[in-house]
N, C-alpha and C positions, 0 to 999 in steps of 0.2 A: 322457356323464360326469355323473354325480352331482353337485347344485349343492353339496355340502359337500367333494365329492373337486377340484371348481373352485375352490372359494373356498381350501381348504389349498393347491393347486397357483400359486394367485394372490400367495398370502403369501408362500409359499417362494419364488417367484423373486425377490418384490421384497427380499423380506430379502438375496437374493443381491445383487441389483442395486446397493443401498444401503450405506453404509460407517458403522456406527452410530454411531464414534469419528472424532474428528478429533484432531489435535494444535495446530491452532487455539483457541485461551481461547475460550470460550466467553463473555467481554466486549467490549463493544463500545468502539472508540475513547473516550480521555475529550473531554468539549468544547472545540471551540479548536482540535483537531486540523488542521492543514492536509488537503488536499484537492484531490485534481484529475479531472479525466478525461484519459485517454490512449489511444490511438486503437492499441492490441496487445489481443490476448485474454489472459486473465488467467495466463497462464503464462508468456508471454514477458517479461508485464509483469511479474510476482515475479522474473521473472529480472534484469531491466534493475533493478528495484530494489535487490535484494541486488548488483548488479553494480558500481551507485554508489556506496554504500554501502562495501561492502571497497574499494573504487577511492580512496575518501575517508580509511581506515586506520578505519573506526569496525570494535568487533568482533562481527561476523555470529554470531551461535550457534546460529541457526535458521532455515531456509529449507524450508517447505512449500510445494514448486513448483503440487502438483494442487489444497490447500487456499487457495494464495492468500496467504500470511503467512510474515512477515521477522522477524527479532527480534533485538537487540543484548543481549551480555551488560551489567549494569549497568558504566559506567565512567566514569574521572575525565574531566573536560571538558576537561583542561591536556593528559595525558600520551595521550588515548585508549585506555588502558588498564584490563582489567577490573579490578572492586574486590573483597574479599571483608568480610564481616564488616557494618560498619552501613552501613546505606545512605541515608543523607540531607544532605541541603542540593541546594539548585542546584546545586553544582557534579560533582553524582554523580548520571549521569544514565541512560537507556533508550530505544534506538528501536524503535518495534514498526511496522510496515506492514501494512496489510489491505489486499489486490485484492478485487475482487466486479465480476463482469460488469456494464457498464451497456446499449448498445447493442451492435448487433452489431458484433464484433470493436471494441471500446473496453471499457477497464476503468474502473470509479470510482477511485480509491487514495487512502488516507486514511493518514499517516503520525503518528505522536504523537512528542512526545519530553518522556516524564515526569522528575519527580523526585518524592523523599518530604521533604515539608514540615517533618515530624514523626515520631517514634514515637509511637506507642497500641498499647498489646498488646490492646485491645477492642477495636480492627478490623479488617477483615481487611488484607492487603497491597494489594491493588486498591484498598480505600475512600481510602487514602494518596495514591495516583500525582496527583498535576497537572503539567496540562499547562505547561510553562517559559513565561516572559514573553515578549512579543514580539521583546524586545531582548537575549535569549539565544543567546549565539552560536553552541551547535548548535541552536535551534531556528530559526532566519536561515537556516543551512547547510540545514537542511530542506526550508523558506518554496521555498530556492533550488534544491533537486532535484525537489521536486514540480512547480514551474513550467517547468526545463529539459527533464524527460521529457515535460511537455504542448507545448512548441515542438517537439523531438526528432522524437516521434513524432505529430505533427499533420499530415495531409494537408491539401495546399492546398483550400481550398474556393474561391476568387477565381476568377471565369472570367477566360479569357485577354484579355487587349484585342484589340478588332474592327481587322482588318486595315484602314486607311486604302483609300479607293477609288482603284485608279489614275486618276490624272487625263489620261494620254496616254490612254485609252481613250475617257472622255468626251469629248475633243478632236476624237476621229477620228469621231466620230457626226456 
């Protein structure tokens, strides 16, 4: 084979192999975001994610199980209910979840829960999002499923405690 009819035959698979789009933002968490590792590969874990999540009544509008990512329609923080039309203060809010492989079979997961501070028609919608104060009560409920899916799904690591020696044994010596 011709090293030009290799190198085309090389491309074309990989372009096969590859998925050039995702449906994942191409943004990265904002700062603050909560954070865990969880001890599933990253599909079971998008799964346990969007699972808590609708389990909690927030509303799920997105779940890319092969990419890894969760997403809530924007909604009020009182009724759980999606919003239309302007979307700001704290009390109108979004959760977005990212998975990303860490170790084997363990996923990282980084969950946000934005709002818009403000309007500015000069930037873009993303420049807006921060992440809710500590003391926000979906961002608490967050705090709190990030941490439950890291007990949930955590293997014990503790070795077992050492069997005590019989002592009728050493008796009879």
């Amino acid at each position: 084979m011709r090293p030009s009819t290799l190198a085309l035959a090389i491309a074309v698979t990989a372009g096969l192999a590859c998925r050039p789009t995702t449906p994942r933002p191409y943004f990265a968490p904002v700062t603050g975001a909560p954070s865990g590792e969880i001890e599933l590969d990253p599909i079971p874990a998008t799964d346990a994610i969007a699972d808590v999540l609708k389990s909690d009544s927030f509303p799920v509008t997105k779940v890319e199980r092969r990419d890894g990512y969760v997403e809530t329609a924007w909604f009020d923080v009182g009724t759980k209910q999606p919003v239309s039309g302007r979307i700001l203060g704290p009390d109108i809010v979004q959760i977005r979840a990212w998975v990303n492989p860490a170790k084997l079979h363990t996923s990282r997961v980084t969950i946000e829960t934005t709002y818009r501070p403000l309007a500015d028609p000069s930037l873009s919608p993303r420049e807006l999002d921060r992440q809710v104060p500590p003391d926000h009560p979906v961002g608490k409920r967050v705090v709190e499923i990030v941490t439950e899916l890291a007990k949930l799904y955590a293997h014990s690591t503790e070795p077992e405690p050492a069997a005590a020696p019989d002592s009728s044994a050493a008796r009879d010596q």
